[in-house]
N, C-alpha and C positions, 0 to 999 in steps of 0.2 A: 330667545336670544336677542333677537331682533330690540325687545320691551326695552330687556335688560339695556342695552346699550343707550338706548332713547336716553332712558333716567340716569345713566350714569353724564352722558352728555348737558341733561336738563342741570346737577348737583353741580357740574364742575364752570358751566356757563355761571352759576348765581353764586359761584364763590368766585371766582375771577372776575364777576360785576363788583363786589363789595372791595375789591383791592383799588387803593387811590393809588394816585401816581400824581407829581404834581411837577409843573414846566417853568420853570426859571425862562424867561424869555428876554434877552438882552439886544434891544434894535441898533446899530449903527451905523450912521453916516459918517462918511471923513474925506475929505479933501481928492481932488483924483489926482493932484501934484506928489501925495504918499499911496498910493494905490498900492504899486507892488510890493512894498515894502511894508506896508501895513498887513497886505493879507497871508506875508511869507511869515510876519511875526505872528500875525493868531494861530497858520496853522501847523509851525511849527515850536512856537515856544507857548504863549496863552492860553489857547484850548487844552493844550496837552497837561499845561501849570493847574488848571482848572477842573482834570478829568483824574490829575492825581495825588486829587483830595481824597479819592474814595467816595463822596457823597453823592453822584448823580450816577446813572447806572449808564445812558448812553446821551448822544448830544446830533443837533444838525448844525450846520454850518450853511445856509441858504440866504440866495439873493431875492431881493424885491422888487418884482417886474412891474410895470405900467404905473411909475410914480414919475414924479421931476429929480432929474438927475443931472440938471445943468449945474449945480455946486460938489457933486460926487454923488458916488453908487452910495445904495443902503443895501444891510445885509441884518440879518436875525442870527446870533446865534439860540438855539431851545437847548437848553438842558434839562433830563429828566430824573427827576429827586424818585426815590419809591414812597417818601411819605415825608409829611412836612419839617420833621424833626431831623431830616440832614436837609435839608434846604438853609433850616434858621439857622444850624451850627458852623455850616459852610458861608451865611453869611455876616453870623459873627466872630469868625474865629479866621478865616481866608479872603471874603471878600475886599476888607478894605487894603491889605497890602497887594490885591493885585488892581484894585482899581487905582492904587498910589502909582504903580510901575506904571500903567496906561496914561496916566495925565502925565506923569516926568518925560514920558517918550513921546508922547503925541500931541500933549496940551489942548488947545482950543481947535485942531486942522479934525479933531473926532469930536462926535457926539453921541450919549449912547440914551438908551429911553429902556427901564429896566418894567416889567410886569411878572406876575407869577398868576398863573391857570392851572387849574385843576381840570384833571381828565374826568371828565362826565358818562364817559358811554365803553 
């Protein structure tokens, strides 16, 4: 019984190895004169704008400790795609009218730095 379990363990480890997952990572800094006000609009209208698209399955919302923060805090949001084909649909079809709403509202006091990682392990 004991075997049995081993191998059903070892089958389901090396098919959950073969599933990608891939992380929309969106870095932003912005002014600390829009602080509150900025982070009341991600996480009550933006992230939420962004979670429902359908396309990424969960998201973090996390701050960046031990940089320079004399112009404003930085923050990451990670969004997690199950596979790269809603990642590109969401950022051809949803991205740019939500990144239009973020420049109309915040213009130049944000900055954002966008990358996409793939989960390895």
């Amino acid at each position: 019984m004991v075997l049995l379990n081993f191998a059903l363990v070892q089958y389901y480890t090396k098919q959950l190895s073969s599933i990608s997952m891939f992380i929309y990572n969106i870095t932003i800094k912005f002014e600390w004169a829009i602080g509150a006000a900025y982070m009341k609009w991600m996480q009550e209208k933006h992230i939420p704008d962004i979670m429902n698209t359908g396309y990424f399955e969960k998201y973090q919302f996390v701050k960046l400790l031990d940089i320079d923060e004399e112009e404003g805090p930085t923050y990451a949001l990670q969004l997690y795609a199950a596979d790269r084909a809603n990642y590109e649909t969401y950022i051809q079809q949803h991205a740019p009218a939500l990144r239009e709403e973020s420049k109309q509202l915040w213009g130049d006091r944000c900055m954002t730095f966008r990358t996409l990682m793939e989960v390895v392990n």
